[in-house]
ZANUMI-376674 format. One record per residue (C-alpha): residue number from 1; z, x, y. Coordinates in pm, 1 decimal. Layout:
BEGIN
(NUM; (Z; X; Y))
...
This chain:
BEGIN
(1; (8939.5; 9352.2; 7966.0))
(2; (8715.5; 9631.7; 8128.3))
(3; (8986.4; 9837.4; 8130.7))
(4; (9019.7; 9807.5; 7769.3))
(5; (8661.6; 9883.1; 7701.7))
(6; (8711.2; 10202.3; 7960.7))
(7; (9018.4; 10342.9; 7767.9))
(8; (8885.2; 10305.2; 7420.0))
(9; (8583.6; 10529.2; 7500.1))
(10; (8788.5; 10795.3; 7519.6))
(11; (8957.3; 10822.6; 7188.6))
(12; (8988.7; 11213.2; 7160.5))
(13; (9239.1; 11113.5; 7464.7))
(14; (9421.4; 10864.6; 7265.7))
(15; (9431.7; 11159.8; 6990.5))
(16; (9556.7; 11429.0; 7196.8))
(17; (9863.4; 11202.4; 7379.5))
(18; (9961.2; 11108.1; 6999.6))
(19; (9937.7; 11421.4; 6857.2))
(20; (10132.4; 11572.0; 7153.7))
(21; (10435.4; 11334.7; 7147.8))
(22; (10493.5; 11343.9; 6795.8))
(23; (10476.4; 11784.0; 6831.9))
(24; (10697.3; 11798.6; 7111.1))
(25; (10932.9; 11467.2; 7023.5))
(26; (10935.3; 11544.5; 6621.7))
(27; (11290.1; 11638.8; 6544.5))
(28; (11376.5; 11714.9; 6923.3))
(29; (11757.6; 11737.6; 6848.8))
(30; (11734.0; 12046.1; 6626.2))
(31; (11896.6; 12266.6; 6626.1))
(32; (12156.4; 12049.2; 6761.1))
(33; (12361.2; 12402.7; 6922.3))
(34; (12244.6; 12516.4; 7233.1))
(35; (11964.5; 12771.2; 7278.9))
(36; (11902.3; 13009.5; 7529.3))
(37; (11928.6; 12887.8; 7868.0))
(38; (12009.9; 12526.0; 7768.9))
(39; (12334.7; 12644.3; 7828.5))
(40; (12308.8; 12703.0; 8200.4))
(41; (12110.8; 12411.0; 8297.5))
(42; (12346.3; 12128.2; 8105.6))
(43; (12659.9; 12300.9; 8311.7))
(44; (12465.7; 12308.1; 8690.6))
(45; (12354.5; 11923.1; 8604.2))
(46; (12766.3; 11835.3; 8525.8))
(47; (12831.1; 12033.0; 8809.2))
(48; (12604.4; 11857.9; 9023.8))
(49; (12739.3; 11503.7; 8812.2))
(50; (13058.9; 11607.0; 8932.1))
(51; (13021.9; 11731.1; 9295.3))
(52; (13160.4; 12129.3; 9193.0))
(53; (13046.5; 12355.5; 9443.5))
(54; (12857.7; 12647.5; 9241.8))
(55; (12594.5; 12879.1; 9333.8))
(56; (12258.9; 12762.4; 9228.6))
(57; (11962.0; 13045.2; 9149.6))
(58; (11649.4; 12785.9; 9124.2))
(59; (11577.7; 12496.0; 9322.4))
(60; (11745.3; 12216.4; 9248.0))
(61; (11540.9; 11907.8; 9153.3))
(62; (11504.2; 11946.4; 8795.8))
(63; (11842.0; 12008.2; 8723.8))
(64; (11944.7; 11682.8; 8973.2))
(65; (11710.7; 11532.3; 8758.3))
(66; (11872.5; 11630.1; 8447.6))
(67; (12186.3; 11516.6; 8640.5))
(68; (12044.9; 11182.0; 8740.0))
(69; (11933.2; 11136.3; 8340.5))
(70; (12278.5; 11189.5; 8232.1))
(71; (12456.6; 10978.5; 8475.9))
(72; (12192.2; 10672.4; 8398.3))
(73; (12299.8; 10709.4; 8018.6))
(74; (12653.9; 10678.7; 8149.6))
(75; (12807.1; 11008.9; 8072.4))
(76; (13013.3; 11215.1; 8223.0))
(77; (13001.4; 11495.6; 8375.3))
(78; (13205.8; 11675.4; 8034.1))
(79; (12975.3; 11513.1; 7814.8))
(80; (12663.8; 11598.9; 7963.7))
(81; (12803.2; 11985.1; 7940.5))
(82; (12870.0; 11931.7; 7587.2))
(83; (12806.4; 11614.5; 7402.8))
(84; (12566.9; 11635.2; 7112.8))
(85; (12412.6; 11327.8; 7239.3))
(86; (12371.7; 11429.0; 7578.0))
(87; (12189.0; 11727.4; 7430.6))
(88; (11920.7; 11495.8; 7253.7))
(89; (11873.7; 11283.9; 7585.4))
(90; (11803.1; 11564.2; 7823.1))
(91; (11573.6; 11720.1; 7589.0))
(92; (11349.3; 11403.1; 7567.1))
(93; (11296.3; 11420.9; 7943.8))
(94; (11102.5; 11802.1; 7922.5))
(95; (10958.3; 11688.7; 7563.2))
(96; (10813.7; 11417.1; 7751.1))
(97; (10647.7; 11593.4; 7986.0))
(98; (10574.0; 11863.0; 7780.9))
(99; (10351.5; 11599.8; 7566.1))
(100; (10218.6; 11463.4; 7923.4))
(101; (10069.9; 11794.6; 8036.5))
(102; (9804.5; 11734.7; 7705.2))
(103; (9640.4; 11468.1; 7858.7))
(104; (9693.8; 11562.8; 8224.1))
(105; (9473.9; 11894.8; 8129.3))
(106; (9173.8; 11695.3; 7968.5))
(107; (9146.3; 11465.4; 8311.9))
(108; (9192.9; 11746.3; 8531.5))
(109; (8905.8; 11935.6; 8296.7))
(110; (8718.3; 11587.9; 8372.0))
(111; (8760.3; 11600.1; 8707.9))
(112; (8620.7; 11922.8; 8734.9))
(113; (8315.4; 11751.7; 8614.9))
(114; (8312.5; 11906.2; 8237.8))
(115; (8235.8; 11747.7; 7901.6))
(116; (8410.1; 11544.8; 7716.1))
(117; (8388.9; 11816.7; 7454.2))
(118; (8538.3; 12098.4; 7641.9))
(119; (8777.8; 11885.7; 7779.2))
(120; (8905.5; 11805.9; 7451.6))
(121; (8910.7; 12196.4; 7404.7))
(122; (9120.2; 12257.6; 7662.9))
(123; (9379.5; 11993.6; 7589.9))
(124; (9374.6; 12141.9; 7236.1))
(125; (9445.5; 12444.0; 7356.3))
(126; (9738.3; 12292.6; 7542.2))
(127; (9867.6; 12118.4; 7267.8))
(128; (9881.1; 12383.8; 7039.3))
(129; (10026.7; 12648.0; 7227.3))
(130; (10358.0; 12771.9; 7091.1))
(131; (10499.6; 12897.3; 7414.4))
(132; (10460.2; 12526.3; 7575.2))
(133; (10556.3; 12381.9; 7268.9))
(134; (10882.4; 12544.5; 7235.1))
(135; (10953.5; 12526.1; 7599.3))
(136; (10955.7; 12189.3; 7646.3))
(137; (11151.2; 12054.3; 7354.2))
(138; (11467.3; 12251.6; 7479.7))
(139; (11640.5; 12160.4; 7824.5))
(140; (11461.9; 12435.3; 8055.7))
(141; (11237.2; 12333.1; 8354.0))
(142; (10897.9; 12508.4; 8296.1))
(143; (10731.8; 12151.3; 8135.9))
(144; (10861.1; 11996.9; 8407.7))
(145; (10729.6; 12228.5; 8638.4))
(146; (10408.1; 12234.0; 8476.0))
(147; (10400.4; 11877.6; 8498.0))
(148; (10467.1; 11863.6; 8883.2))
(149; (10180.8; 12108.5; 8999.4))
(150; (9921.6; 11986.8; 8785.7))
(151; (9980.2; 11637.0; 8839.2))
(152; (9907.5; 11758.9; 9222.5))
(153; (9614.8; 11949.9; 9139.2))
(154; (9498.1; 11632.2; 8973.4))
(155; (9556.9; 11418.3; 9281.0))
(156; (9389.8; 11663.4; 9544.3))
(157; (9091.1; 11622.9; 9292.6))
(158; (9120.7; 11242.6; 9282.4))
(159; (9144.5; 11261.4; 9658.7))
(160; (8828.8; 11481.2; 9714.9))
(161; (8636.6; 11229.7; 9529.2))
(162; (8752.0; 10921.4; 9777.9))
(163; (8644.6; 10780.9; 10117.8))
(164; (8794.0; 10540.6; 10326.0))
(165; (9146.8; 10346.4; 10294.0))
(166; (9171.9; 10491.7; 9909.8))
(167; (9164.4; 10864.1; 10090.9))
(168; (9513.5; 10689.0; 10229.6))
(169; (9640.9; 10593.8; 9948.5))
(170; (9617.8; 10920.3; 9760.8))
């Protein structure tokens, strides 16, 4: 029940999460033909799906990840190179964290030991840039990326704040 009370007195939080889900997941299958690099990155995950040697230019992980998604959705390697559906699912997955990196912002802001207020600023400022909107409702790593170094950004600051076996933990 206190953790209730905690999370609801933080609504602008609550506002920001919602309002970034429904920009980044609102009609995430259009256009449902591929754009720009989504191209590149559904063929290296079937690739990887299908254990084709190929020369890779990034790192790997978010494309085995995209790779991983498809094969837990039970397609194939074909499909996830050029199945309408597959399109949709692996363009949840960035959406998703694209919509994550609102709230991640305002607690990092928080951790900084800011106001509420320019907190919410800054996760505004998040949500309602174009560049990370667009980005992460195709099938391209930068939200993902995003994601990934601020969530460790957030967890050195969590750590600096602990003592003890939490320090462990974190």
């Amino acid at each position: 029940m206190d953790r209730l009370k905690r999370l609801a007195k933080y609504p602008e939080l609550w506002i920001l999460s919602i309002g970034a889900l429904v920009t980044r997941l609102w009609q995430v299958g259009l256009p449902p033909s591929i754009v720009f690099d989504e191209l590149y990155f559904r063929q290296f995950a079937a690739n990887y799906l299908d254990g084709h040697y190929f020369f890779d230019i990034h790192p790997p992980l978010i494309k085995l990840l995209f790779a991983g998604i498809g094969s837990l959705a039970g397609f194939s390697p074909s499909e996830v190179a050029e199945s309408t559906d597959a399109t949709i699912l692996l363009r949840i997955f960035p959406a998703i964290a694209g919509a994550l990196l609102v709230p991640l912002i305002y607690i990092i802001i928080r951790q900084f030991g800011l106001g509420r207020r320019v907190a919410t600023l800054g996760a505004v400022l998040v949500l309602l840039d174009n560049a990370l909107l667009v980005e992460s409702r195709f099938i391209l790593m930068d939200s993902l990326l995003l994601i990934a170094g601020f969530g460790a950004l957030s967890c050195y600051l969590a750590l600096r704040r602990t003592a003890g076996w939490k320090r462990w933990i974190w």
